[in-house]
C-alpha positions in Angstrom: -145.3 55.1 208.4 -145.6 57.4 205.5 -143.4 60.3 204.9 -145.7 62.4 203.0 -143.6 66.3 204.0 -139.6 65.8 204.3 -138.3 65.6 201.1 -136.2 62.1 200.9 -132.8 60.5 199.4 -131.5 57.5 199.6 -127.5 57.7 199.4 -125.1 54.7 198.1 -122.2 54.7 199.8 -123.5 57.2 202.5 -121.2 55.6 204.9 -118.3 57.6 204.3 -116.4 60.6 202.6 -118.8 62.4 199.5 -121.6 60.1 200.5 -121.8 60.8 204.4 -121.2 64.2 204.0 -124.0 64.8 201.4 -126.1 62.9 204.5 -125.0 65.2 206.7 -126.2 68.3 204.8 -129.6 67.3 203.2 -130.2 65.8 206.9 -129.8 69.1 208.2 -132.2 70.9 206.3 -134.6 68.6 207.4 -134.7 66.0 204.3 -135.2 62.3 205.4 -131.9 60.3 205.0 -131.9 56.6 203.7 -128.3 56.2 203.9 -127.3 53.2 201.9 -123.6 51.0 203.1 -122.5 47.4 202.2 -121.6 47.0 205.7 -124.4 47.7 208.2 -122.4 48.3 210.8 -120.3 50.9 209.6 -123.9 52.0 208.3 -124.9 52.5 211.5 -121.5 53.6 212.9 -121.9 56.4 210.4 -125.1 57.2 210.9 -124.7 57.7 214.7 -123.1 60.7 213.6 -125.1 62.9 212.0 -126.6 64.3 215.2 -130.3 65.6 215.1 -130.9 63.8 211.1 -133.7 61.7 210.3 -131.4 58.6 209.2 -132.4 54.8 208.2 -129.4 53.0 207.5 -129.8 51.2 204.4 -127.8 48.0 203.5 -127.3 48.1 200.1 -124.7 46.6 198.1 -125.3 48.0 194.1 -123.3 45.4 192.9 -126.2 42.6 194.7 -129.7 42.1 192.8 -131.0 40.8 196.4 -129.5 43.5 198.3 -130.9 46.0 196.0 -134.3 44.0 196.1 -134.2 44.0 200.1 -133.3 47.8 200.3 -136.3 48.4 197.8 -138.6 46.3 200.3 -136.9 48.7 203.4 -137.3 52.1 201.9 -141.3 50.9 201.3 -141.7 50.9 205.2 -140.8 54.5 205.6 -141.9 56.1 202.5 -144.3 55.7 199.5 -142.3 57.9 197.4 -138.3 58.6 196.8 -137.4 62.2 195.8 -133.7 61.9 195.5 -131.4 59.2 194.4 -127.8 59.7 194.6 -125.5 57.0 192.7 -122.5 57.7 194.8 -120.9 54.2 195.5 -117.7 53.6 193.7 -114.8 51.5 193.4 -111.4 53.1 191.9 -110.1 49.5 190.6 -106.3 48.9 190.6 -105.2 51.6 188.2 -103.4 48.9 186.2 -101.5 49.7 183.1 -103.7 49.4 179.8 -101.0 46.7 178.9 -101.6 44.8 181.7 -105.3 45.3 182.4 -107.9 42.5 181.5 -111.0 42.0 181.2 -111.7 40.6 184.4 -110.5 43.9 185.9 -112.8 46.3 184.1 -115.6 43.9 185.1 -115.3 44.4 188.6 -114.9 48.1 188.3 -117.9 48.5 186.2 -119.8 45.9 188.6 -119.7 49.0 191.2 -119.6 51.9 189.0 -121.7 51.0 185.9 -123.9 48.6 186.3 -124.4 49.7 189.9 -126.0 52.7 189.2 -128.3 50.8 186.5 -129.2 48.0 188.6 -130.2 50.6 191.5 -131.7 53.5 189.7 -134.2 50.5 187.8 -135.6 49.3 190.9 -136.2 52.6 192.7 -138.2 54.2 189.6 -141.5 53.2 190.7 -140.4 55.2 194.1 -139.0 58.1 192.3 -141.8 58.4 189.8 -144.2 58.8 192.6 -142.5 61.8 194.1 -143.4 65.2 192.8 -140.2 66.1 190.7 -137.5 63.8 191.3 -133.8 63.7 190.7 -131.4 61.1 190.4 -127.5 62.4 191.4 -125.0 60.4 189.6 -121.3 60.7 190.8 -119.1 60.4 188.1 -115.5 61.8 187.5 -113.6 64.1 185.7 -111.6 60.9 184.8 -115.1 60.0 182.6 -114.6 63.2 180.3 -112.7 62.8 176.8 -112.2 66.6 177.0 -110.8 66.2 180.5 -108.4 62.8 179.8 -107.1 64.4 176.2 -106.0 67.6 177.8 -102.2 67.3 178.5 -102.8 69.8 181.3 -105.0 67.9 183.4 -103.2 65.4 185.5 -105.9 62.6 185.0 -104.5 62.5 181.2 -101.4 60.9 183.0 -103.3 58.6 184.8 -102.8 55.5 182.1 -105.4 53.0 183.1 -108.6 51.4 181.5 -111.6 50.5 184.2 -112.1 53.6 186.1 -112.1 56.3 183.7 -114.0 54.3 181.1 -116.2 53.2 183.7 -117.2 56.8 184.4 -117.6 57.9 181.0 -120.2 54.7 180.3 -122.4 56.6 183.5 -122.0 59.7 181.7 -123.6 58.3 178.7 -125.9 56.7 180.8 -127.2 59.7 182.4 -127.9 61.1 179.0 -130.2 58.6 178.1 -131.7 58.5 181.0 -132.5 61.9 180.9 -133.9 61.6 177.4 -136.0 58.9 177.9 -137.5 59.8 180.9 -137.8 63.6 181.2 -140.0 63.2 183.9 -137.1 62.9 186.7 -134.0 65.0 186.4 -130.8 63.1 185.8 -127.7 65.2 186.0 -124.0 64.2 186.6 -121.2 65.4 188.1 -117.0 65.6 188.9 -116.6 66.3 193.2 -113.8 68.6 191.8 -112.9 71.6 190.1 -111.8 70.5 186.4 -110.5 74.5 185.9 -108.4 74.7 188.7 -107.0 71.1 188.2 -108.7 70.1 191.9 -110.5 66.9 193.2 -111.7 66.1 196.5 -109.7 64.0 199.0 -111.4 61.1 200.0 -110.5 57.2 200.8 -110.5 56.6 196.6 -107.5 58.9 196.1 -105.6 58.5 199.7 -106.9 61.6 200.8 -104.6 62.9 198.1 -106.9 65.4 197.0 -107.3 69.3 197.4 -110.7 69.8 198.0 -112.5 69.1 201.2 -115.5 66.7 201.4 -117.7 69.7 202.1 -116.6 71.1 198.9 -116.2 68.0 197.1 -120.4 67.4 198.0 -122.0 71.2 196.8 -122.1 69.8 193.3 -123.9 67.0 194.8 -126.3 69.3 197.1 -127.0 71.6 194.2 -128.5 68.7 191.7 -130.0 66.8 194.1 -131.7 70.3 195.2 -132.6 71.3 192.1 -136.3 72.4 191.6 -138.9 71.4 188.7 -137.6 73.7 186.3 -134.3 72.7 186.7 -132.1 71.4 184.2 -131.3 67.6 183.0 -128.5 65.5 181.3 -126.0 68.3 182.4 -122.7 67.4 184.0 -121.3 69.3 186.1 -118.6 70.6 188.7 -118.5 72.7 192.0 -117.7 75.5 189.5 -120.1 74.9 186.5 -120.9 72.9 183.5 -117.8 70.3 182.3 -117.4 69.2 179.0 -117.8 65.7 177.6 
């Protein structure tokens, strides 16, 4: 079948925390939810949840070329067109010490949270070029921002590690080449937090250490992936406004 009214996403990591909650609210305004999980079965769990949604679980592991491939070949059967993607599967590494880190340890960070994004946003553009005005939603951090990390005040600054921050500030770049090369989808960024107030959201990344719910955490999400064509591209942004680089 083709969905040629509801607008669609397809969701990464849509089994859980920012992901399933972003689900849960595009769903119930009517959108049609591709929700993307490693595991299929807490895909599914997942997506018994969200009540009254139009959901196809999705498995989809970024860091998999075949995966990716198959998931293509799945979102074909529903839809001839993709008007949302959201980048939102990440992996927080093992916060080791820059001493101590290695290569091998940035690799498998960036396997999720660089390359990831990449090898997923590549093979959905011919989807999300045929929609009207697509978006593509990329999750990033406050961790990613050289303003944020070299301000003494913020607590990520503390936070001495290699593979996740830098992994987050390579998809920042990223998002701003994307967004110059191809101005014909909006790709905007953003932190689930609130960099002014020192916040981020709780979710399974940070042991629920957070201060922000998921709900809140997501409207940064929700407002970029709503965006309309005159909206803006290569921003990056929190639940509060623009961040800084």
């Amino acid at each position: 079948m083709t969905n040629t009214e509801a607008n669609s996403v397809l969701i990464t990591g849509g089994n859980k925390g920012l992901g399933l909650e972003t689900a849960r609210r595009l769903g119930e305004q009517g959108w049609t939810v591709f929700l993307g999980s490693r595991d299929e079965g807490r895909g599914q769990a997942a997506a018994d949840k969200l009540t009254g949604v139009n959901v196809i679980v999705v498995p989809l592991d970024v860091t998999s070329e075949e995966s990716v491939s198959d998931a293509v070949r799945l979102v074909r059967k529903h839809t001839d067109r993709l008007d949302v993607l959201v980048n939102n599967a990440g992996a927080p590494g093992k916060i080791v010490p820059p001493a101590d880190a290695t290569a091998d340890e940035l690799r498998s960070v960036y396997e999720t949270n660089v390359y990831g994004p990449v090898r997923v946003t590549h093979a959905f553009l011919p989807l999300l070029l045929a929609a009207d005005h697509p978006r593509v939603v990329m999750v990033s951090s406050a961790a990613g921002s050289f303003a944020v990390v070299t301000d003494p005040a913020q607590p990520v600054s503390q936070m001495h590690e290699l593979a996740y921050t830098s992994s987050k500030a390579a998809l920042n770049m990223i998002t701003v080449r994307y967004a110059q090369a191809l101005p014909q989808i909006k790709f905007n960024a953003l932190t689930p937090g609130e960099v002014a107030n020192h916040k981020f959201t709780a979710t399974d990344m940070n042991n629920h250490t957070g201060q922000l719910t998921v709900t809140e955490g997501s409207d940064p999400i929700i407002e970029l992936a709503t965006l309309g064509p005159d909206g803006p591209t290569g921003t990056f942004i929190d639940r509060l406004g623009p961040v800084a680089w």
